[in-house]
N, CA, C and O atoms as a Maestro MAE file, in Angstrom:
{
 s_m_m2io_version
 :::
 2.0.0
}

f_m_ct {
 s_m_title
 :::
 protein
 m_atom[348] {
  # First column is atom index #
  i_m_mmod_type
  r_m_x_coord
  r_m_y_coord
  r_m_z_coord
  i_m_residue_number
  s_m_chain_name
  s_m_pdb_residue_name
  s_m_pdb_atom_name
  i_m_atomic_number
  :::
  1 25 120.671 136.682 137.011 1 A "UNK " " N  " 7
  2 3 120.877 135.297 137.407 1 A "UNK " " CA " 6
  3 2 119.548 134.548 137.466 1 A "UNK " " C  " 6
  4 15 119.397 133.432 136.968 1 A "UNK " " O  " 8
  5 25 118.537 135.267 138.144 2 A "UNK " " N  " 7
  6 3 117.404 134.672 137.917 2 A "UNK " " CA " 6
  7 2 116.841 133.992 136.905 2 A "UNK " " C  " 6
  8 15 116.249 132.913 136.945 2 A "UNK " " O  " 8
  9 25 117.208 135.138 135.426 3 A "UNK " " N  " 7
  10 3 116.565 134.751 134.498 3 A "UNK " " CA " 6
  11 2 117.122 133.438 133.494 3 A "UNK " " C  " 6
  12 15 116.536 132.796 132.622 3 A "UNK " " O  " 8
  13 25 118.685 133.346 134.097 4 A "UNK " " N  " 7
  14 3 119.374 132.161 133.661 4 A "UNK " " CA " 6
  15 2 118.802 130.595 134.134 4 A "UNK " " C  " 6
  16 15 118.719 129.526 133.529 4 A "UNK " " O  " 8
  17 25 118.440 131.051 135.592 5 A "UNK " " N  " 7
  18 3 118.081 129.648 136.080 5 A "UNK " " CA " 6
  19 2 116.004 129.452 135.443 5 A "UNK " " C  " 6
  20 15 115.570 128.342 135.134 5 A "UNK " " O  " 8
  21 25 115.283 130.477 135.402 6 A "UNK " " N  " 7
  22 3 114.554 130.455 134.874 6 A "UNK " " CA " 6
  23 2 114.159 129.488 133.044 6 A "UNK " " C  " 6
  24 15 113.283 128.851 132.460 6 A "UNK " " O  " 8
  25 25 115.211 129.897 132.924 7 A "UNK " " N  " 7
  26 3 115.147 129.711 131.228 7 A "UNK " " CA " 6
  27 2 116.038 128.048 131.640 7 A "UNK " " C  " 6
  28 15 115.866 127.000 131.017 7 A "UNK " " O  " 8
  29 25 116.857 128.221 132.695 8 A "UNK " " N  " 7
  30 3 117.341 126.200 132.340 8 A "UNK " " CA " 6
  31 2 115.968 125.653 133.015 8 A "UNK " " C  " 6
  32 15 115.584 124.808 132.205 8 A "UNK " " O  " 8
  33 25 115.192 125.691 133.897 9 A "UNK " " N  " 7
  34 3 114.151 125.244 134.069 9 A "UNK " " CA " 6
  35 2 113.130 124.944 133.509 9 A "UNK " " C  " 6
  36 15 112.486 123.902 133.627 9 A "UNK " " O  " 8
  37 25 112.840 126.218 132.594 10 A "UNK " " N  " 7
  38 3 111.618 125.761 131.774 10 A "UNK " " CA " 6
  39 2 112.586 124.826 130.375 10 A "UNK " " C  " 6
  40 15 112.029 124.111 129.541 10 A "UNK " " O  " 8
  41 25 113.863 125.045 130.431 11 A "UNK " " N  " 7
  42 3 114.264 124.181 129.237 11 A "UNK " " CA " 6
  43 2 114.433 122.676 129.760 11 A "UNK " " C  " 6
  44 15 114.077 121.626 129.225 11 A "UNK " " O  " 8
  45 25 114.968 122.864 130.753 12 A "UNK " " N  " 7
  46 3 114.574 120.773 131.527 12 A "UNK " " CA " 6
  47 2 112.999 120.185 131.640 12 A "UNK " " C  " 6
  48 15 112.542 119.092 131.303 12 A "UNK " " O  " 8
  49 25 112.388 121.302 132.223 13 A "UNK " " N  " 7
  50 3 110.923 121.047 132.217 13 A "UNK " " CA " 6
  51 2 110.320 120.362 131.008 13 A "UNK " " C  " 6
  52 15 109.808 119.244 130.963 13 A "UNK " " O  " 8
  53 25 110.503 121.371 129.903 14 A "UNK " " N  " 7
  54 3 110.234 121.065 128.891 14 A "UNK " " CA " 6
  55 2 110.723 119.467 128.371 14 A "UNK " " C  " 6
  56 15 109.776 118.696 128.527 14 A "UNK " " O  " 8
  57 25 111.666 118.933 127.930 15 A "UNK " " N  " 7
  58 3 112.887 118.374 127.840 15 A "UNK " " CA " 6
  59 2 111.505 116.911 128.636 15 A "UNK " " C  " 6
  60 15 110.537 116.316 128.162 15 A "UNK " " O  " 8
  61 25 112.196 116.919 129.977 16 A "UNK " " N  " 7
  62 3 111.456 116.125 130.516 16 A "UNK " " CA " 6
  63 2 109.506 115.864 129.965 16 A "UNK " " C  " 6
  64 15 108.785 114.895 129.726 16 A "UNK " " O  " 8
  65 25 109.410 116.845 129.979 17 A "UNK " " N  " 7
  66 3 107.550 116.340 129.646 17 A "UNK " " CA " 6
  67 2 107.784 115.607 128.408 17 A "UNK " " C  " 6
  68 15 107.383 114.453 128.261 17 A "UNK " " O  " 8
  69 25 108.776 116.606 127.022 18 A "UNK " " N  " 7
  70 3 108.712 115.900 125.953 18 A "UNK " " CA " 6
  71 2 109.094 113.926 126.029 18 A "UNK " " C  " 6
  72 15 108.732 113.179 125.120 18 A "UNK " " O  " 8
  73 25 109.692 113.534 127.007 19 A "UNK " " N  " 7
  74 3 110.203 112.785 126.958 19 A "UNK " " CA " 6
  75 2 109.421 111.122 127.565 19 A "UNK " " C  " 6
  76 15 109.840 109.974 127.715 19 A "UNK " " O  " 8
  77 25 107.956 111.913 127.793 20 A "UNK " " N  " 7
  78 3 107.211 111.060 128.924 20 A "UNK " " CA " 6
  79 2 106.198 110.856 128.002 20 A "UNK " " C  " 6
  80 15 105.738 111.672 127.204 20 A "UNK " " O  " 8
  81 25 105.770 109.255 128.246 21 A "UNK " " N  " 7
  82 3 104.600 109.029 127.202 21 A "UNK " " CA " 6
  83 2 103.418 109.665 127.902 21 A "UNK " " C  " 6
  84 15 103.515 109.976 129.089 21 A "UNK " " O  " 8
  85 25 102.047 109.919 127.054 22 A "UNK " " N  " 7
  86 3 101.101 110.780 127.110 22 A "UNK " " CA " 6
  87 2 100.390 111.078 128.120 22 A "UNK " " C  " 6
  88 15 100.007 112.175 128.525 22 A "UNK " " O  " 8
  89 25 100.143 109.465 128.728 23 A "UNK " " N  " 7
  90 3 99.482 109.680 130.018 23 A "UNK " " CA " 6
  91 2 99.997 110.150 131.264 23 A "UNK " " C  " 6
  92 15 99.416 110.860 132.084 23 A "UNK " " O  " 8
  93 25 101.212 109.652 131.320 24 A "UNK " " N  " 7
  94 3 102.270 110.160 132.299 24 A "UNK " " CA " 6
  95 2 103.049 111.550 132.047 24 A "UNK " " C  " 6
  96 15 103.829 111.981 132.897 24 A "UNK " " O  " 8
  97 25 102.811 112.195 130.898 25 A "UNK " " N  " 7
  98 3 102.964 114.030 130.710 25 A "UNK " " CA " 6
  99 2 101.667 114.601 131.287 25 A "UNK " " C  " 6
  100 15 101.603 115.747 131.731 25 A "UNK " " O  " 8
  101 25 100.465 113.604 131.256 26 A "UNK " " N  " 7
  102 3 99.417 114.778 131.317 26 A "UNK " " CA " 6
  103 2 99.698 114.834 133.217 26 A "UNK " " C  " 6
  104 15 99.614 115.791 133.987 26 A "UNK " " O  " 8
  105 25 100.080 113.235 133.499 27 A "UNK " " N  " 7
  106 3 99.673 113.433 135.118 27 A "UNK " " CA " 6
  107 2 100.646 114.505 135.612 27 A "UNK " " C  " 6
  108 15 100.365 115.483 136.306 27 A "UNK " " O  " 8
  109 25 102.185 114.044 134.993 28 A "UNK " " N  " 7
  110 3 102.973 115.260 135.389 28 A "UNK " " CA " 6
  111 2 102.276 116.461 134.957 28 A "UNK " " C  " 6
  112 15 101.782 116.932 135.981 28 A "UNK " " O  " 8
  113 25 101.969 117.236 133.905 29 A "UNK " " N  " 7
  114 3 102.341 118.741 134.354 29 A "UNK " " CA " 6
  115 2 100.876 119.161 135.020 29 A "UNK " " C  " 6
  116 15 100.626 120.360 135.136 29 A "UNK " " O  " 8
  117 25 99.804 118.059 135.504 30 A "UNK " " N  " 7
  118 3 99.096 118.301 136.603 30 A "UNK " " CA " 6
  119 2 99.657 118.969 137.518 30 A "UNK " " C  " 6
  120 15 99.660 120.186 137.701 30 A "UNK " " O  " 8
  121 25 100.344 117.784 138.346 31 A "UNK " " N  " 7
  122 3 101.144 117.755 139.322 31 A "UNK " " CA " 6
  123 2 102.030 119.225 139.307 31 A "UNK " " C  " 6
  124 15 102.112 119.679 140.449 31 A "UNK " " O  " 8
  125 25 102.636 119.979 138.386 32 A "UNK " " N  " 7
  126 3 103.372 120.764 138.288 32 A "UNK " " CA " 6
  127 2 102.752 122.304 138.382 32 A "UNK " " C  " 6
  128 15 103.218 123.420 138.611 32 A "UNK " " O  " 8
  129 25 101.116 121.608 138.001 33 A "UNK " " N  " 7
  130 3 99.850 123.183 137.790 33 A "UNK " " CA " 6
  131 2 99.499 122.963 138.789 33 A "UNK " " C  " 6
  132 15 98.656 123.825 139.037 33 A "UNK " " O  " 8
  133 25 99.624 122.151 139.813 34 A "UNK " " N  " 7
  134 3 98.904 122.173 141.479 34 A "UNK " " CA " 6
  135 2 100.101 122.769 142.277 34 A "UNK " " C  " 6
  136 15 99.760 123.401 143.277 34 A "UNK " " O  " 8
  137 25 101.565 122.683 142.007 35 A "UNK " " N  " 7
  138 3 102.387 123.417 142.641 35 A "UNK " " CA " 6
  139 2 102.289 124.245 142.122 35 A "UNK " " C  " 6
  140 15 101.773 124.817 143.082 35 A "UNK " " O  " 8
  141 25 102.296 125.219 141.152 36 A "UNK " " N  " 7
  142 3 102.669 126.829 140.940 36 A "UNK " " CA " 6
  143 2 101.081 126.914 141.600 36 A "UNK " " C  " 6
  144 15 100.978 127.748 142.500 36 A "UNK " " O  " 8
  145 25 100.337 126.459 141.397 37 A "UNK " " N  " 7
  146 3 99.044 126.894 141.630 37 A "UNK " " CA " 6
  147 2 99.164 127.854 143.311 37 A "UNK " " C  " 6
  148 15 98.758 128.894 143.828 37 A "UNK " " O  " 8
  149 25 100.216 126.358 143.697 38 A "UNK " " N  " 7
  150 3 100.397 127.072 145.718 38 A "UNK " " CA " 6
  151 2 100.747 128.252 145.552 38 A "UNK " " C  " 6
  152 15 100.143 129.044 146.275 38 A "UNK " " O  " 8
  153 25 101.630 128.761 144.752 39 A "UNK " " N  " 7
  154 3 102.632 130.141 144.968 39 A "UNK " " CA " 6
  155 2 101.594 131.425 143.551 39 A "UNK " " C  " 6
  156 15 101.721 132.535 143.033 39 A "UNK " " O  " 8
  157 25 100.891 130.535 143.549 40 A "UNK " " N  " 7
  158 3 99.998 131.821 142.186 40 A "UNK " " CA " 6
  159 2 99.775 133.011 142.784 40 A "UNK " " C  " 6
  160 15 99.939 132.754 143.977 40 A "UNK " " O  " 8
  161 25 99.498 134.170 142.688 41 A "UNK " " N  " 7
  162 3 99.256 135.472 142.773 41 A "UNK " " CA " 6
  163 2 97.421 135.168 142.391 41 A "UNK " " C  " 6
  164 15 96.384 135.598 142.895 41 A "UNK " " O  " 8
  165 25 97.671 134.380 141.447 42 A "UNK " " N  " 7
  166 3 96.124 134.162 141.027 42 A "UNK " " CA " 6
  167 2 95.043 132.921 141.987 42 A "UNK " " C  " 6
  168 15 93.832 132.762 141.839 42 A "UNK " " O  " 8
  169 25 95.670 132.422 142.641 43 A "UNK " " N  " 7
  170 3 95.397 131.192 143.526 43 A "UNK " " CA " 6
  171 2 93.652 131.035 143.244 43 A "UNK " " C  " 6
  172 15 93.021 130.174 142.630 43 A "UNK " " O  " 8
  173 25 93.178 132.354 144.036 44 A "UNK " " N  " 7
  174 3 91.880 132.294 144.522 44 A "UNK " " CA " 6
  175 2 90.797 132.472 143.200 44 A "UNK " " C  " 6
  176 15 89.570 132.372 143.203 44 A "UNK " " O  " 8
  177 25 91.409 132.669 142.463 45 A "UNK " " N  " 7
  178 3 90.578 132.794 141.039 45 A "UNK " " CA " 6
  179 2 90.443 131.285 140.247 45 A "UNK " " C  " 6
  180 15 91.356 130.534 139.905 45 A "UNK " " O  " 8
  181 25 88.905 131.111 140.076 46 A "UNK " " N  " 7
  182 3 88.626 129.600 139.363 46 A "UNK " " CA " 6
  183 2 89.418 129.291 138.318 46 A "UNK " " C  " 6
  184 15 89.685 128.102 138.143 46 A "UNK " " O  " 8
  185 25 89.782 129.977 137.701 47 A "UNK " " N  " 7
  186 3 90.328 129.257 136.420 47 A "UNK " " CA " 6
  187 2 92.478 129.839 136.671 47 A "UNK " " C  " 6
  188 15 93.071 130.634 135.941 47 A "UNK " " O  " 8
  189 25 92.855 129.368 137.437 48 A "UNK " " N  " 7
  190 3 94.223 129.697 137.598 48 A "UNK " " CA " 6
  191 2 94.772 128.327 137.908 48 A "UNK " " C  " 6
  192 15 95.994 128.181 137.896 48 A "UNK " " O  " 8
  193 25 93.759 127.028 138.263 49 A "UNK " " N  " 7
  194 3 94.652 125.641 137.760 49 A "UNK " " CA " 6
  195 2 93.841 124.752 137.281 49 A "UNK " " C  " 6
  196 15 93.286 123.906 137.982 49 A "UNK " " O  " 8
  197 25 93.667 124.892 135.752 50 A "UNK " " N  " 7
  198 3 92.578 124.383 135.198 50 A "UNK " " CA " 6
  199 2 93.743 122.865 134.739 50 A "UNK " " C  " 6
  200 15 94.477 123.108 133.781 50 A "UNK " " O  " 8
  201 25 93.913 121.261 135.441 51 A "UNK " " N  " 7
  202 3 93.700 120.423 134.866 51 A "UNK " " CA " 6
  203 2 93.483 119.865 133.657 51 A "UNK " " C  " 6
  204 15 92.564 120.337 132.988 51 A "UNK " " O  " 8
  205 25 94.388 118.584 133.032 52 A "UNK " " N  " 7
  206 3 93.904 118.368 131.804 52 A "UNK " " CA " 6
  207 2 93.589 116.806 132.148 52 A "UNK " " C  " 6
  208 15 94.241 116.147 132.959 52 A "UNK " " O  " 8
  209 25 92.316 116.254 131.283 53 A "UNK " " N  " 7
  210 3 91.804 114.949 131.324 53 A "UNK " " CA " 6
  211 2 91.505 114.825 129.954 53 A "UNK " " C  " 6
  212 15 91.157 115.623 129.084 53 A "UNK " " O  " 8
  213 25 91.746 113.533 129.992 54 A "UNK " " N  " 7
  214 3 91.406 112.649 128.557 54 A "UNK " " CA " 6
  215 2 89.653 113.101 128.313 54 A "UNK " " C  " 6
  216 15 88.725 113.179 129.118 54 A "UNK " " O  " 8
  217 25 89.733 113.354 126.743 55 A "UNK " " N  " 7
  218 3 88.360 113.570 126.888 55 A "UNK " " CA " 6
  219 2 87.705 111.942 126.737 55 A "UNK " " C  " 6
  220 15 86.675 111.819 126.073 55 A "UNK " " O  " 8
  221 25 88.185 111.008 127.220 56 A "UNK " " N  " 7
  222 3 87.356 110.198 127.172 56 A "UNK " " CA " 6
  223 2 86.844 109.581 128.460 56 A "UNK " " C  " 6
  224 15 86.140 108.577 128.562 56 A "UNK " " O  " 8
  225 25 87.371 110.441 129.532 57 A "UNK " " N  " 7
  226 3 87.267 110.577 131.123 57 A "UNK " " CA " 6
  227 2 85.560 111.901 130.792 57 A "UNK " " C  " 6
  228 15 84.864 112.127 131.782 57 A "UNK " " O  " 8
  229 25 85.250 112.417 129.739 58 A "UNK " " N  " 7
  230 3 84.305 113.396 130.007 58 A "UNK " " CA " 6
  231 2 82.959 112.687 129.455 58 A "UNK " " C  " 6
  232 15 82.920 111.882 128.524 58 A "UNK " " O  " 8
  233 25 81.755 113.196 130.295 59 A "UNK " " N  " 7
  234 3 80.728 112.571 129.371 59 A "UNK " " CA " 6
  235 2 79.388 113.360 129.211 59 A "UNK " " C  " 6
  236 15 78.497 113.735 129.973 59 A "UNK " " O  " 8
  237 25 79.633 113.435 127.963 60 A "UNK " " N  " 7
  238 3 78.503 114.598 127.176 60 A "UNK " " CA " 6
  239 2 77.380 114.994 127.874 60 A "UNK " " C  " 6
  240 15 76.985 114.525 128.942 60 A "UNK " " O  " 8
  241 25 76.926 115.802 127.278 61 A "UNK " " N  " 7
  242 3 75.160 116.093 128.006 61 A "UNK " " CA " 6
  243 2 74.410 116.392 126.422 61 A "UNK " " C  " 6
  244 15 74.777 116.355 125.248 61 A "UNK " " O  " 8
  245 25 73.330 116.658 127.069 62 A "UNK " " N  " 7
  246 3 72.179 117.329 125.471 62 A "UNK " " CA " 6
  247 2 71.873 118.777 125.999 62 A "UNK " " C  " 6
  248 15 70.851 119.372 125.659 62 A "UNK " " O  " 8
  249 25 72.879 119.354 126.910 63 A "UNK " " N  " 7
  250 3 72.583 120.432 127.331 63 A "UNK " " CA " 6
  251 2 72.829 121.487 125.953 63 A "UNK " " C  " 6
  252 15 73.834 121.183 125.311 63 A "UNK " " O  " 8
  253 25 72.109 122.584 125.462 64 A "UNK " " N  " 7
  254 3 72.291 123.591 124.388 64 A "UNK " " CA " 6
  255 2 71.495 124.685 124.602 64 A "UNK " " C  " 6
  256 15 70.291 124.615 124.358 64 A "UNK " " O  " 8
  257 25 72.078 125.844 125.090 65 A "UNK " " N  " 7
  258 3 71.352 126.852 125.339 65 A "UNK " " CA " 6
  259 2 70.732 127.468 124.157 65 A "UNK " " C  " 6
  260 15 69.880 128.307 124.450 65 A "UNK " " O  " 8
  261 25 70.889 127.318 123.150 66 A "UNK " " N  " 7
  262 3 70.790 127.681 121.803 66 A "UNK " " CA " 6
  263 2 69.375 127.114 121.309 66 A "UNK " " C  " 6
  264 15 68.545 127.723 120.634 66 A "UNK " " O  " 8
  265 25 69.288 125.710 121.838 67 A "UNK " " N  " 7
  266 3 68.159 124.769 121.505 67 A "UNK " " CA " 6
  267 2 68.493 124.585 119.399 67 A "UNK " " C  " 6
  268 15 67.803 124.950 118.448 67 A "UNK " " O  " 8
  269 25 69.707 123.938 119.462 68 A "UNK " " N  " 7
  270 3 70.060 123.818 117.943 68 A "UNK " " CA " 6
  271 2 68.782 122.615 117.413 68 A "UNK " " C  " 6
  272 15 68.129 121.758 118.008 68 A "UNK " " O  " 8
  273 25 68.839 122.971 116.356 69 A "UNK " " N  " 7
  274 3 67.802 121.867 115.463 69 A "UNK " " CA " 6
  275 2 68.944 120.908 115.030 69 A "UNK " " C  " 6
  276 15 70.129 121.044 114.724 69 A "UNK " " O  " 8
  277 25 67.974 119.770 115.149 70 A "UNK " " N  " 7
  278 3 68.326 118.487 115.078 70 A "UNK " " CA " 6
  279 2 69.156 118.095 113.766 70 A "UNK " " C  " 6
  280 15 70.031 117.232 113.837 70 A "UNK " " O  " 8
  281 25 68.897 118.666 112.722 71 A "UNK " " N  " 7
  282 3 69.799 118.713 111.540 71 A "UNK " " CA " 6
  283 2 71.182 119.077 111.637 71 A "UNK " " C  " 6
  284 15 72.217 118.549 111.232 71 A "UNK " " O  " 8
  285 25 70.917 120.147 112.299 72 A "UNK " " N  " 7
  286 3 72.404 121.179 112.790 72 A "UNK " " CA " 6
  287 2 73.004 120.385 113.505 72 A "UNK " " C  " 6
  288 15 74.214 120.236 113.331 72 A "UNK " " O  " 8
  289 25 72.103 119.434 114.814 73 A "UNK " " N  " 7
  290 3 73.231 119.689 115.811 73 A "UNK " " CA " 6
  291 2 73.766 118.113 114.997 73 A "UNK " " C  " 6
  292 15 74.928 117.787 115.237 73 A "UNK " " O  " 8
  293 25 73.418 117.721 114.608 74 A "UNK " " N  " 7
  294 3 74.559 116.302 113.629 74 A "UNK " " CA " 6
  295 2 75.542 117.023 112.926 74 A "UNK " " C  " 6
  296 15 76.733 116.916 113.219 74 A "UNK " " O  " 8
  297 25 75.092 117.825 111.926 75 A "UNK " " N  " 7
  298 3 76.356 118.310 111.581 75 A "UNK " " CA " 6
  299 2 76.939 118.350 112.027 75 A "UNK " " C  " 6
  300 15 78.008 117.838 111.694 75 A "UNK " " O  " 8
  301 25 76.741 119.156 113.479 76 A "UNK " " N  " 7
  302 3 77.650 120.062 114.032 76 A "UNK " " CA " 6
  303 2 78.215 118.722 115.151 76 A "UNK " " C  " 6
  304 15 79.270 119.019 115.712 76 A "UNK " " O  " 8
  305 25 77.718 117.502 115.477 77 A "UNK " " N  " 7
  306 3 78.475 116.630 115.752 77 A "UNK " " CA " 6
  307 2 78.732 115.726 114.562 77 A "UNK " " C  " 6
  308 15 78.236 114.674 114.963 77 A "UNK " " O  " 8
  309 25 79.004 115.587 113.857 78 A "UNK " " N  " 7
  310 3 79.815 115.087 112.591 78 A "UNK " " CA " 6
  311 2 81.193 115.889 112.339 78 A "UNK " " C  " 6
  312 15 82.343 115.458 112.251 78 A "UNK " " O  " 8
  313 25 80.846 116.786 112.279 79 A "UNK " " N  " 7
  314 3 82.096 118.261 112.299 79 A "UNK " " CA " 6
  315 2 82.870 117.876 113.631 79 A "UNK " " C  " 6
  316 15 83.983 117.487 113.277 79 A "UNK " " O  " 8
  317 25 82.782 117.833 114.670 80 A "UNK " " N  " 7
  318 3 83.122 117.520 115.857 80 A "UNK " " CA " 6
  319 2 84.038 116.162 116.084 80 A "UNK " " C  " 6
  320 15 85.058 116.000 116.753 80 A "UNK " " O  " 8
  321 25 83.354 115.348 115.352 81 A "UNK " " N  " 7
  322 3 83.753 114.367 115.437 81 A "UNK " " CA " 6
  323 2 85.335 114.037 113.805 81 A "UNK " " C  " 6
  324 15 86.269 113.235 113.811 81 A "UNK " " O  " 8
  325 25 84.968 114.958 112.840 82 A "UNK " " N  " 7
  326 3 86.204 115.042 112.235 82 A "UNK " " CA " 6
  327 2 87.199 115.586 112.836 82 A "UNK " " C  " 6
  328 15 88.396 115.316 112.739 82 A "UNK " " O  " 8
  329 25 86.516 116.598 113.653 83 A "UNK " " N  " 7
  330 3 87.859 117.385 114.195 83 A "UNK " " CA " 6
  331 2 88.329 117.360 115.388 83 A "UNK " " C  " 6
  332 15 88.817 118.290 116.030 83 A "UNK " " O  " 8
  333 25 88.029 115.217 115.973 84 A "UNK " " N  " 7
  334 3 87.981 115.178 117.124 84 A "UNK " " CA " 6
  335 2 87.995 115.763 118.471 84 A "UNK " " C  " 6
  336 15 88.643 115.748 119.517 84 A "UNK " " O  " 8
  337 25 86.844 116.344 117.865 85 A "UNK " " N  " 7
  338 3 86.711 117.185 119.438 85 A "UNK " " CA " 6
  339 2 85.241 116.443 119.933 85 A "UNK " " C  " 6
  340 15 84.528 115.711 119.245 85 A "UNK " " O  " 8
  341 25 85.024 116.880 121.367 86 A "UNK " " N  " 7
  342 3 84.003 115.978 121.555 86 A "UNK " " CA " 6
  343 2 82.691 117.251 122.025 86 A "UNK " " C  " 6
  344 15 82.821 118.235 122.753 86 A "UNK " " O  " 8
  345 25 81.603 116.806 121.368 87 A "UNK " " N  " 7
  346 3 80.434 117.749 120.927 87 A "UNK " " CA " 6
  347 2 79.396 117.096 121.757 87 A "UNK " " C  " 6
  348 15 78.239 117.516 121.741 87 A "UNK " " O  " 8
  :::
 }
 m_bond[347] {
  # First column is bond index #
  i_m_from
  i_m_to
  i_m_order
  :::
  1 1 2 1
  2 2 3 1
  3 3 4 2
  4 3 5 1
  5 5 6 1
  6 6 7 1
  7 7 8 2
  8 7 9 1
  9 9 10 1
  10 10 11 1
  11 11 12 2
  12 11 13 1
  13 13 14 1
  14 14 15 1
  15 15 16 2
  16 15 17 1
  17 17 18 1
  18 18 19 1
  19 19 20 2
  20 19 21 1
  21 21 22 1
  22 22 23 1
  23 23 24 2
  24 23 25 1
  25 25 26 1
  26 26 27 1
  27 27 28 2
  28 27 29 1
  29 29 30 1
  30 30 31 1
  31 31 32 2
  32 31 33 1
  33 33 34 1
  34 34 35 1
  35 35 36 2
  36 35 37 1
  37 37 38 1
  38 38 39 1
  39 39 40 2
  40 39 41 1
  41 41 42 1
  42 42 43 1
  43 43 44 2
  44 43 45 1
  45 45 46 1
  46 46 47 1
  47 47 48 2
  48 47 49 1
  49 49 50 1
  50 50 51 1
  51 51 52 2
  52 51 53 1
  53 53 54 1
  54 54 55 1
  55 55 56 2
  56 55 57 1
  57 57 58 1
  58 58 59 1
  59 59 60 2
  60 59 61 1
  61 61 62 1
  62 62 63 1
  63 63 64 2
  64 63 65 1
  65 65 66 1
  66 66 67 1
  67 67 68 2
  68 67 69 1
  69 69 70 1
  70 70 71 1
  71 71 72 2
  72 71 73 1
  73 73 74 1
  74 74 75 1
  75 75 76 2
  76 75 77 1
  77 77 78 1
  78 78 79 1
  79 79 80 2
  80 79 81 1
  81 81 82 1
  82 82 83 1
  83 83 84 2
  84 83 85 1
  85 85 86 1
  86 86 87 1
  87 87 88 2
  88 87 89 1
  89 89 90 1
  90 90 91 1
  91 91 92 2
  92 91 93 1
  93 93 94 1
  94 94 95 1
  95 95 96 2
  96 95 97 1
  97 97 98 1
  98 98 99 1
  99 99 100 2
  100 99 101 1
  101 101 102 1
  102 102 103 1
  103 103 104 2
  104 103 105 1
  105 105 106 1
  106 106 107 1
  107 107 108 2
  108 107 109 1
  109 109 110 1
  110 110 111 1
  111 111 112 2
  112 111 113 1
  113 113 114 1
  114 114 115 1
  115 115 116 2
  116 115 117 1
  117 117 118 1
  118 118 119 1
  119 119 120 2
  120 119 121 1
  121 121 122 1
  122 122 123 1
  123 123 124 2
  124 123 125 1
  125 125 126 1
  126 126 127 1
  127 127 128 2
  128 127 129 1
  129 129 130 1
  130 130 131 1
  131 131 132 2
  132 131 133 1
  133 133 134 1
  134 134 135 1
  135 135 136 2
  136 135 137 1
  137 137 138 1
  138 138 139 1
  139 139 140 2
  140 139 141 1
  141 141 142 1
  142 142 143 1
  143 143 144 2
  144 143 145 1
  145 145 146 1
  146 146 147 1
  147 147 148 2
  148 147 149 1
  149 149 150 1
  150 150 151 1
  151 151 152 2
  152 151 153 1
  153 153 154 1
  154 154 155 1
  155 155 156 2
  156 155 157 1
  157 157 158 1
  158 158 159 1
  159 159 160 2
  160 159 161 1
  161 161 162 1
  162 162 163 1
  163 163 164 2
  164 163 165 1
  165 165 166 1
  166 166 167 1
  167 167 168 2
  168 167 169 1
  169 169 170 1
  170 170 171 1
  171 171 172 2
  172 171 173 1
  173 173 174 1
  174 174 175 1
  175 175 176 2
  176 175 177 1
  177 177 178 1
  178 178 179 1
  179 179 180 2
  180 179 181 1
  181 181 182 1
  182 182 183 1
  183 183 184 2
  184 183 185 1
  185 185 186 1
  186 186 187 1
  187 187 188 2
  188 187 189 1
  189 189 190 1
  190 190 191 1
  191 191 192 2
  192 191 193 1
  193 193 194 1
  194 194 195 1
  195 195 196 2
  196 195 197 1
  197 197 198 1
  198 198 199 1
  199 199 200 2
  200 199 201 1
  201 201 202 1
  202 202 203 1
  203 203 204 2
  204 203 205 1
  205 205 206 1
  206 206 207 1
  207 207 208 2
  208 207 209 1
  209 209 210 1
  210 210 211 1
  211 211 212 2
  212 211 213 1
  213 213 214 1
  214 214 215 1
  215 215 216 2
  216 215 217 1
  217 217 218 1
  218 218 219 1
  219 219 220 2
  220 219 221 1
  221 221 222 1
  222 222 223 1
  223 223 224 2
  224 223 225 1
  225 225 226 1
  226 226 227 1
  227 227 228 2
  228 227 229 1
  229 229 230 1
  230 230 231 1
  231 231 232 2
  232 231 233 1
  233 233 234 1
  234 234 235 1
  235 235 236 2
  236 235 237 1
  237 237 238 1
  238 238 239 1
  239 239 240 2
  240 239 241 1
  241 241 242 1
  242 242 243 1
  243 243 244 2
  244 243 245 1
  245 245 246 1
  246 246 247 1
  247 247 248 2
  248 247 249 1
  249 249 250 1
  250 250 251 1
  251 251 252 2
  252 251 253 1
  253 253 254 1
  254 254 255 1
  255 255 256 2
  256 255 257 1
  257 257 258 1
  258 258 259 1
  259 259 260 2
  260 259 261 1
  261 261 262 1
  262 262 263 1
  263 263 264 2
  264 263 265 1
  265 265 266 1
  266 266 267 1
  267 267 268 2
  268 267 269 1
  269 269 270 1
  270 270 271 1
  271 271 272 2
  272 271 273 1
  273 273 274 1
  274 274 275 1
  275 275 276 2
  276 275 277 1
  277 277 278 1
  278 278 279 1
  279 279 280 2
  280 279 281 1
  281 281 282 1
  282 282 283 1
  283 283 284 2
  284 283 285 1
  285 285 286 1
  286 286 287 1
  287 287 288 2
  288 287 289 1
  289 289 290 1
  290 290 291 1
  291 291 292 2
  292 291 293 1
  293 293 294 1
  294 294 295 1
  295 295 296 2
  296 295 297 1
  297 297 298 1
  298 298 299 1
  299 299 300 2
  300 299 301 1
  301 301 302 1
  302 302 303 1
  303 303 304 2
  304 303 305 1
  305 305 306 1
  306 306 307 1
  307 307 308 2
  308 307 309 1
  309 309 310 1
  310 310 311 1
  311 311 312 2
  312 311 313 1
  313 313 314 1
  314 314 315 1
  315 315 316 2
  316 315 317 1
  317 317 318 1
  318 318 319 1
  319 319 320 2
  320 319 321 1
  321 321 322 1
  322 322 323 1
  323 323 324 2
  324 323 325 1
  325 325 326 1
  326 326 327 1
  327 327 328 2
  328 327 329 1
  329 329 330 1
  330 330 331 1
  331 331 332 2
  332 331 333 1
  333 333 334 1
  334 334 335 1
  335 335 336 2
  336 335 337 1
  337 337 338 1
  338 338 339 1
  339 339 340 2
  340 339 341 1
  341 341 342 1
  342 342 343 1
  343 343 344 2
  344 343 345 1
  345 345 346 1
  346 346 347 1
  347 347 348 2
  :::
 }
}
């Protein structure tokens, strides 16, 4: 029985997020990773309610442990930037 009500849950869950424009899915399944977060087994461990934000809420650094050369690191933000990710 469990696993019946399990599976209609994550199928409404689902259902519902699909149904919410972008900004208002991300706030919901926040909201939804701060409640399981209460009942986690994993609670006390950093990365058990990792949040999602617009990456345009984030803002870069020139931090590179690597110390990339200046040629590279364009590429490698040009590349970044095709594959909108933020570098």
């Amino acid at each position: 029985m469990g696993d019946t009500m399990q599976q209609r849950l994550t199928q409404d869950l689902t259902q519902f997020l699909a149904s919410l424009p972008e900004d208002d899915r991300i706030k919901a399944i926040n909201e939804i990773r701060m409640a399981i977060h209460q009942v986690s087994p994993f609670r006390e461990e950093p990365v058990d309610c990792v949040l999602w934000v617009k990456n345009s809420q984030l803002m870069p650094n020139d931090y590179n442990p690597n110390n990339v050369a200046p040629p590279e690191k364009k590429l490698l933000q040009k590349s970044g930037n095709a594959a909108n990710l933020l570098i």
